[in-house]
DSSP file (Angstrom, degrees, kcal/mol; ACC not computed):
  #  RESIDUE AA STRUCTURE BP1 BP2  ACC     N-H-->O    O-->H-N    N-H-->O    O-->H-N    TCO  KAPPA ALPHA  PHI   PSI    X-CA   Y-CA   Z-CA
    1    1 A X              0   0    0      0, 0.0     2,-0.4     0, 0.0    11,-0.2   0.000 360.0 360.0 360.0 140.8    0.0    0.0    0.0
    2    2 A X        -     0   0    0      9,-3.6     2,-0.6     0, 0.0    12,-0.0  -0.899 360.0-125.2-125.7 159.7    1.4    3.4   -0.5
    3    3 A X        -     0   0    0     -2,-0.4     7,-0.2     7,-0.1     6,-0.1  -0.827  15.3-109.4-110.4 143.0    0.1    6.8    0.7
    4    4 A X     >  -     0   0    0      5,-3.1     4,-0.7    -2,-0.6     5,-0.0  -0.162  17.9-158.4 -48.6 127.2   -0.9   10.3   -0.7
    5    5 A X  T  4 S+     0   0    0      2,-0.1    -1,-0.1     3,-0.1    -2,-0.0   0.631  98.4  44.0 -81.8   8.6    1.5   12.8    0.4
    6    6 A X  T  4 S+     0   0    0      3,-0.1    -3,-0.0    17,-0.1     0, 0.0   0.536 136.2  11.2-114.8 -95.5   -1.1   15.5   -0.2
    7    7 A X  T  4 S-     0   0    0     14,-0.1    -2,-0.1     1,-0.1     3,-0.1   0.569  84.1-135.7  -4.2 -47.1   -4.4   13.4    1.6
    8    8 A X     <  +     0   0    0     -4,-0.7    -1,-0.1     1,-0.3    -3,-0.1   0.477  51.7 153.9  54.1  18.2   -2.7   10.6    3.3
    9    9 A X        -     0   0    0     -6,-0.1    -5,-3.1    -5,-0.0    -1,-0.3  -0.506  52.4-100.6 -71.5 162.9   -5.3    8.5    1.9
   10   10 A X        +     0   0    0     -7,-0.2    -6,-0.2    -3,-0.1     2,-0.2  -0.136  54.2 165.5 -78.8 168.6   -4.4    4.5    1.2
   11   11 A X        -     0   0    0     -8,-0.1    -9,-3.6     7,-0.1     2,-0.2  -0.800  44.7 -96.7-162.2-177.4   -3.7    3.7   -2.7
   12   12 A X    >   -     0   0    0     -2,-0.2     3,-0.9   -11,-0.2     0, 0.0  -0.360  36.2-123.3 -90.4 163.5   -2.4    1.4   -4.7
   13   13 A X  T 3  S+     0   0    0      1,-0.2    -1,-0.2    -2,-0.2   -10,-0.0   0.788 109.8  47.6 -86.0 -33.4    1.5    2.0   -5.8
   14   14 A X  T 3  S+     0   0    0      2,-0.0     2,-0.9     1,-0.0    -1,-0.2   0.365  78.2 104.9-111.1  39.7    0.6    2.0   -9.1
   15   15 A X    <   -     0   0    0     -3,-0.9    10,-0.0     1,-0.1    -1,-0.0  -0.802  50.0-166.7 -98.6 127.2   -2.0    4.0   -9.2
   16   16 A X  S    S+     0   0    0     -2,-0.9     9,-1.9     8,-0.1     2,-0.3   0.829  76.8  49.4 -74.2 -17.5   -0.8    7.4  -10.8
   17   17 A X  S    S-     0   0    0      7,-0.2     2,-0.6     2,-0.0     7,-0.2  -0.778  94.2-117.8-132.9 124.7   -4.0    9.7   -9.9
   18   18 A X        -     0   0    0      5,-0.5     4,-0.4    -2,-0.3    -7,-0.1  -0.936  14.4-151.1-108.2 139.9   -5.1    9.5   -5.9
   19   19 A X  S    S+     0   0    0     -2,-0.6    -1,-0.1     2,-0.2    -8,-0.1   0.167  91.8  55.1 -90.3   0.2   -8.4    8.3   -5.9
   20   20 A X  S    S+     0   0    0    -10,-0.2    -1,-0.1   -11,-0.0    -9,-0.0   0.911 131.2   3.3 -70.6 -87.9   -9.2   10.2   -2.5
   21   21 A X  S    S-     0   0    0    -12,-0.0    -2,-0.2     2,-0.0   -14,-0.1  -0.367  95.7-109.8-126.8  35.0   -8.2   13.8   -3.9
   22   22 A X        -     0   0    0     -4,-0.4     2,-0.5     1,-0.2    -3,-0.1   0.486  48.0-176.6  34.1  28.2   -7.3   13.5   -7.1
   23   23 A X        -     0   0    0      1,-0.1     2,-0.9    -6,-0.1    -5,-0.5  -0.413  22.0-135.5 -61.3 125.8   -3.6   14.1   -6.7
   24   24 A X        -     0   0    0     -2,-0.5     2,-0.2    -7,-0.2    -7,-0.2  -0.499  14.3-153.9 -67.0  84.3   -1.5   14.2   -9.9
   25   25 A X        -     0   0    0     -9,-1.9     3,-0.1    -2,-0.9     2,-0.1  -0.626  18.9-132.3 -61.9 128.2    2.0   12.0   -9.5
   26   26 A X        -     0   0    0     -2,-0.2     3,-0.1     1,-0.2    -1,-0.0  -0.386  37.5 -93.7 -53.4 144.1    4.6   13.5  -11.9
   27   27 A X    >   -     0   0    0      1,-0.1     3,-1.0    -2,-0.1    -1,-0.2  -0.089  51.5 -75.6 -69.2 171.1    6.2   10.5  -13.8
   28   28 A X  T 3  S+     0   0    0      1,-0.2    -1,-0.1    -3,-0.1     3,-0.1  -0.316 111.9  12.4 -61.5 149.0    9.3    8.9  -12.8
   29   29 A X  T 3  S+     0   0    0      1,-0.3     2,-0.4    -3,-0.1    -1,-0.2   0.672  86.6 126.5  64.7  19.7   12.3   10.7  -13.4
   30   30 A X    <   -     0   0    0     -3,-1.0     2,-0.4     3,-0.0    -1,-0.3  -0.844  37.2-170.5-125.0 133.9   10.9   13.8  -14.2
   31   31 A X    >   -     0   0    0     -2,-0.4     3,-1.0    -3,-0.1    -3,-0.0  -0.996  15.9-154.0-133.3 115.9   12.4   16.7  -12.0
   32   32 A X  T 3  S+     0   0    0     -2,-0.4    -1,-0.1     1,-0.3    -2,-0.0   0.601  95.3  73.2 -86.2  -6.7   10.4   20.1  -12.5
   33   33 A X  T 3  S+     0   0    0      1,-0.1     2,-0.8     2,-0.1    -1,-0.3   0.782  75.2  98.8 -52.4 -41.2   13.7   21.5  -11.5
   34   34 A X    <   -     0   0    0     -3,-1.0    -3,-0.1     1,-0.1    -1,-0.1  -0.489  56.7-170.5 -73.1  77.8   15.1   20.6  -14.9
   35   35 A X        -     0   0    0     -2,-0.8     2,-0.3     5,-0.1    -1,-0.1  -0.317   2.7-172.2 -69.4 179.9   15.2   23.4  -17.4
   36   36 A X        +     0   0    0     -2,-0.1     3,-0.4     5,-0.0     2,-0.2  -0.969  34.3  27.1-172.1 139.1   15.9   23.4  -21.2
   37   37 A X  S >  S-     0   0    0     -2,-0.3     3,-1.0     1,-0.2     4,-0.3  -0.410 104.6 -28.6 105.2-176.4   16.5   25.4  -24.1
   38   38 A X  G >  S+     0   0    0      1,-0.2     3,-2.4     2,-0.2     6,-0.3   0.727 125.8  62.6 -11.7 -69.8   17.8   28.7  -24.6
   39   39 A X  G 3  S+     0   0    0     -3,-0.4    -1,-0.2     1,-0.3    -2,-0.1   0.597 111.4  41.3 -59.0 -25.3   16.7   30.2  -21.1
   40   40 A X  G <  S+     0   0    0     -3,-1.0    -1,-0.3     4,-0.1    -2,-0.2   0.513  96.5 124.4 -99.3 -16.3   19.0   27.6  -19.3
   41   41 A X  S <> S-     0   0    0     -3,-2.4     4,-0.8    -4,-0.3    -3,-0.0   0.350  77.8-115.8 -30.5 173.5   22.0   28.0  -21.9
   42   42 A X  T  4>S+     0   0    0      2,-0.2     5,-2.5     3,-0.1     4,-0.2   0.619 113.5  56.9 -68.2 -38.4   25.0   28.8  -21.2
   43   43 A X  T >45S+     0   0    0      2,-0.2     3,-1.0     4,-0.2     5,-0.4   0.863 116.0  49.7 -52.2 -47.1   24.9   32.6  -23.3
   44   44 A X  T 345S+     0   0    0     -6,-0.3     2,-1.2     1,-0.3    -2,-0.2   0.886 100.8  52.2 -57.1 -89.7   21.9   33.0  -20.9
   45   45 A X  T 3<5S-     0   0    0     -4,-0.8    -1,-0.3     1,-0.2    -2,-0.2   0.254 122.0-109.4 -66.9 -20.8   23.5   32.1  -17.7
   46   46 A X  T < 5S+     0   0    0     -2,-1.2     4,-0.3    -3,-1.0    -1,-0.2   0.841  83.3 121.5  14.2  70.2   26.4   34.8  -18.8
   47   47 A X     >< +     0   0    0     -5,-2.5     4,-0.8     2,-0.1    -4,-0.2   0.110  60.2  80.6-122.2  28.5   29.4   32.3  -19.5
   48   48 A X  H >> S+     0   0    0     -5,-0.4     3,-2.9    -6,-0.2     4,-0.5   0.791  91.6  38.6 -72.1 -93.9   29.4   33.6  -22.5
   49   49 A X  H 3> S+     0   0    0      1,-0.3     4,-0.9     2,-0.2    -2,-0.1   0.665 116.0  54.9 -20.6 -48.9   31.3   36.5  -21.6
   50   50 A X  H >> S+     0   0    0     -4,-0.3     4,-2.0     2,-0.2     3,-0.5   0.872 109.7  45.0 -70.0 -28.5   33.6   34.4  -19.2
   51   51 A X  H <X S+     0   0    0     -3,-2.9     4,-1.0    -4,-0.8     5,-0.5   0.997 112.8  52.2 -83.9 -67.8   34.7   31.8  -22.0
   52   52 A X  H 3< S+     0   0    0     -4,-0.5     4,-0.3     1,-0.2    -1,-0.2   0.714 125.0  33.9 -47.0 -30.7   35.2   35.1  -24.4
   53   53 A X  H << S+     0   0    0     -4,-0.9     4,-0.5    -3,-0.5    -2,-0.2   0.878 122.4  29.2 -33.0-103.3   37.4   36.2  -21.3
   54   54 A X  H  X S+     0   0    0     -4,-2.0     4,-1.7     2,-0.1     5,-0.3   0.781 105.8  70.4 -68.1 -61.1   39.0   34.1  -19.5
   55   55 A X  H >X S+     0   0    0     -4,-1.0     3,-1.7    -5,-0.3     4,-1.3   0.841 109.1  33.4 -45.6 -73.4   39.7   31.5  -22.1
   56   56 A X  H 3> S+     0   0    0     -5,-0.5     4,-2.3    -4,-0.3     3,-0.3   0.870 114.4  63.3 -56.2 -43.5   42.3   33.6  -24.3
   57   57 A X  H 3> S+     0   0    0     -4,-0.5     4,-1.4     1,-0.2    -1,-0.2   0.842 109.7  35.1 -11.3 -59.0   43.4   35.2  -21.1
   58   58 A X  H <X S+     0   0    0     -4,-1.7     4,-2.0    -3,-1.7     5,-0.3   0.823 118.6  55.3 -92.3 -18.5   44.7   31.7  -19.6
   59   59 A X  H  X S+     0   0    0     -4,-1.3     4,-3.0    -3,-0.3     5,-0.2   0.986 109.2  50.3 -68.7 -62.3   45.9   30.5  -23.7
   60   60 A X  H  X S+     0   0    0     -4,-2.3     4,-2.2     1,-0.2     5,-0.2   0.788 111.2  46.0 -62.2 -40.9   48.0   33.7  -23.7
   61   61 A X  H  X S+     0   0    0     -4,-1.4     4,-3.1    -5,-0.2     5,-0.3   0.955 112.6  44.7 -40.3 -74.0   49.7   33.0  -20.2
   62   62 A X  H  X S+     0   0    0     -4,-2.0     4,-4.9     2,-0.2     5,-0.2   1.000 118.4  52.2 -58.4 -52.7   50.7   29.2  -20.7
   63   63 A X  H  X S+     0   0    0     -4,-3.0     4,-2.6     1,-0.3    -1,-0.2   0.915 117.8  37.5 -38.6 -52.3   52.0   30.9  -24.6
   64   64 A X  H  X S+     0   0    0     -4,-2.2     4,-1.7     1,-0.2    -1,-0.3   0.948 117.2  49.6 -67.1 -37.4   54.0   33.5  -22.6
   65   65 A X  H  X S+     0   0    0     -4,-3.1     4,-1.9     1,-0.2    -1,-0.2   0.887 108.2  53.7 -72.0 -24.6   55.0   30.9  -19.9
   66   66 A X  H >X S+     0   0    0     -4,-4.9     4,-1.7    -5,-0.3     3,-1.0   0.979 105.7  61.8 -64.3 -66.2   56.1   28.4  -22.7
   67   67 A X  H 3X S+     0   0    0     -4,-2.6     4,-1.4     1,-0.3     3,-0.4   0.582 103.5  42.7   7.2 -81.2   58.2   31.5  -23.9
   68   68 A X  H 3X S+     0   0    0     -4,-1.7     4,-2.1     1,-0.3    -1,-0.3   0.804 114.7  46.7 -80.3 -57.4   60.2   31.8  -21.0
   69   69 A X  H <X S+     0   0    0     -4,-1.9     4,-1.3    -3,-1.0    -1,-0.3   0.911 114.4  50.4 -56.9 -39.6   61.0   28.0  -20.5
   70   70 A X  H  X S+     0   0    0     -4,-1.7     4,-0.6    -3,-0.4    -2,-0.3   0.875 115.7  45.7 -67.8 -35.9   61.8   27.9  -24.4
   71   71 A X  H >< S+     0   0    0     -4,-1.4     3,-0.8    -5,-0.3    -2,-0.2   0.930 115.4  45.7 -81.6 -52.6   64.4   31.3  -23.6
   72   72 A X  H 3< S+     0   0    0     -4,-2.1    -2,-0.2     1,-0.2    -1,-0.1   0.486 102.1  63.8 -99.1  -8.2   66.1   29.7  -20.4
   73   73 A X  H 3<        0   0    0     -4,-1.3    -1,-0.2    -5,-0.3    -2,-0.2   0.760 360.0 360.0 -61.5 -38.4   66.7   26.5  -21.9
   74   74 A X    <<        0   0    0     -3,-0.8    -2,-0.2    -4,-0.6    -3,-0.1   0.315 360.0 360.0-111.3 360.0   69.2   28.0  -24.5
């Protein structure tokens, strides 16, 4: 037997729909937390701007820092 979390009335475990108070189970695995699309992107979120950033920032550093090992070698 399982119970309504919204009633606490008795039902069956595989009944999707409580038959007390017509509560709506969400399916399995389904997380209403869970965006998608565009609005949840990453360009949205602004990591756009850090990847335009930071990314050549830290490429231009290791370049320069190769430099320097390539110069104190010879």
């Amino acid at each position: 037997m399982a119970y309504c979390p919204e009633c606490k009335g008795e039902m069956s475990a595989t009944e999707i729909v409580c038959p007390h108070c017509g509560y709506d189970f969400p399916a399995s695995g389904y997380n209403r937390n869970t965006r998608g699309g565009f609005a949840s992107s990453a360009i949205a979120q602004g990591q756009f701007m850090n990847g335009l950033l930071v990314y050549p920032i830290a490429c231009l550093l290791q370049l320069g820092m190769l430099v320097v090992f390539i110069r104190v070698q010879q």
